[in-house]
Structure formats: structure tokens, C-alpha cells
C-alpha positions, 0 to 999 in steps of 0.5 A: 507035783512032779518030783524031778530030782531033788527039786518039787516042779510045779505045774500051773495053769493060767487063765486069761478070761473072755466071753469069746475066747478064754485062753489057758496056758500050762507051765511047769516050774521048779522054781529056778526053770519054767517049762513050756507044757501046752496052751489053747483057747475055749471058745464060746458060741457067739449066738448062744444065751449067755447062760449057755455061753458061760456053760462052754467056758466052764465045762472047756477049762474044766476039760483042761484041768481034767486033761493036764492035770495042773496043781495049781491056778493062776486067773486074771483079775478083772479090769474095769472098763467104760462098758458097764455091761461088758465088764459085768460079761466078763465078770460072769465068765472069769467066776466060771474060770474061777469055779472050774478049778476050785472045783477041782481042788485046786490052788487058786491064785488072781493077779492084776493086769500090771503085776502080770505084765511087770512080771513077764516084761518088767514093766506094768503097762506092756502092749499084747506084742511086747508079752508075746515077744517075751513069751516067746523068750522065757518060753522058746518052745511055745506055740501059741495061736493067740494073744489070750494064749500068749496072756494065759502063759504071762499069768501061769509066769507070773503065778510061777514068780509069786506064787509063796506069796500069793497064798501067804496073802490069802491065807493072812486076809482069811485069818483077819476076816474069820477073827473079824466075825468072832 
């Protein structure tokens, strides 16, 4: 964490998983100011072995991490969709995304679509042009190439807005699972 007067600024990175493109976003917060740091997207090869596909992932935001330093993590959940086989990719891909920060210690965070479109538009099913318009707003010095960038920086928004919360929930569901076992 960054001291910058009295107020702890926060900085967070965001990532929006994808076989093809993961898109990462970092901001800073203080908890009253966001603060456009930068974003990108990791592409994996189209014609590699899955394996190896998921290896870029990894090792691409594991280069990010490495690179800005963020404290904490925000990562999408994965949404369920008709292709069986499609959802389980994009699983195995979002597991990399989830590793390559615990790895490194950091704090991590997994938030539903909706609650990350209603925390960026105000409302849970947005389009990708309403987010990036309003990326554009509470971000004015994003420069994003991307719809996963722009998604990547909802979720690092949505993280900044939750984020007390979302470990007071992790932490409760480990307590209640740890006395389950005893």
C-alpha cells in the first residue's frame, strides 16, 4: 500500500479471464478517489496445445503483477454458458488468473458479472459500450484498447467499492467451513 497523506491508497489489479485475451486493469483507491494506473490484455496463441495456452496466461499476468506491483486482486467469476466445453476452457484459464496472484501473496477477490456491472453503471445487465463508456467517466485518463481491458478495470472499480466486504465474507465462509470439519 501507497501512504499519501493520511489516507492508505490501495492498488488493485483487475482481471477479466479469457482463453484468447485476459484483460488486466490496475487502479489505485484511497477509498474516496480512483486513480487510472494502466491496462493491457495477455494473449495466448491460437494454435498452441491448451496446456501451453494456459501457461501464457499465467506466466502474462504473473509479468503484470510482477511489473506494478498491486496489493490486491479482483478476478471475475465465471459465468455458465450453453457450450459445456467453452465454459470448461474458460474455467482452466480463469484457475491461471486466480493462481498467478495467490502465488504471489496477494489478496484475492472473485465478484459476479452483475455485481461488477451494477457497481461500475448502476445496473446488473449493462452492454460492453455502457461499461466503457462509464470507464471512460470514473477513469478519464484510461486508455484502454479493448472491451476485456475496459471489463478488467470494472472489476478492479468494483473491488475498490467492495472490497471490506469481500473478505469479511471470505473470511466468515473459511470460519464456518473450518469449524464444519472439527
Amino acid at each position: 500500500m501507497i501512504q499519501m497523506g493520511k489516507q492508505r491508497t490501495v492498488r488493485i489489479i483487475g482481471i477479466d479471464p479469457g482463453l484468447r485475451r485476459t484483460g488486466w486493469g490496475i487502479v489505485e483507491s484511497d477509498g474516496v478517489r480512483l486513480a487510472y494506473v494502466d491496462s493491457g490484455h495477455i494473449s495466448s496463441t491460437n494454435d498452441e496445445v491448451l496446456a501451453y495456452r494456459l501457461r501464457e496466461i499465467f506466466e502474462g499476468v504473473t509479468s503484470v503483477i510482477s511489473g506494478f506491483s498491486p496489493s490486491e486482486a479482483a478476478i471475475e467469476e465465471t459465468f455458465v454458458n450453453e457450450n459445456a466445453r467453452a465454459t470448461l476452457k474458460l474455467g482452466q484459464a480463469r484457475g491461471m488468473a486466480l493462481l498467478a496472484p495467490a502465488l504471489q501473496g496477494l489478496k484475492v477477490a472473485e465478484y459476479s458479472p452483475n455485481l461488477i456491472k451494477k457497481s461500475v453503471v448502476g445496473t446488473g445487465h449493462a452492454g460492453k459500450k455502457q461499461i466503457q463508456a462509464m470507464i471512460r467517466v470514473l477513469l478519464p485518463r484510461a486508455k484502454f484498447d479493448s472491451p476485456d481491458e475496459a471489463d478488467a478495470l470494472a472489476i478492479a472499480i468494483c473491488h475498490a467499492n467492495h472490497r471490506i466486504g469481500a473478505y469479511t465474507r471470505v473470511g466468515d465462509a473459511s470460519r464456518t467451513n473450518s469449524r464444519s470439519r472439527q
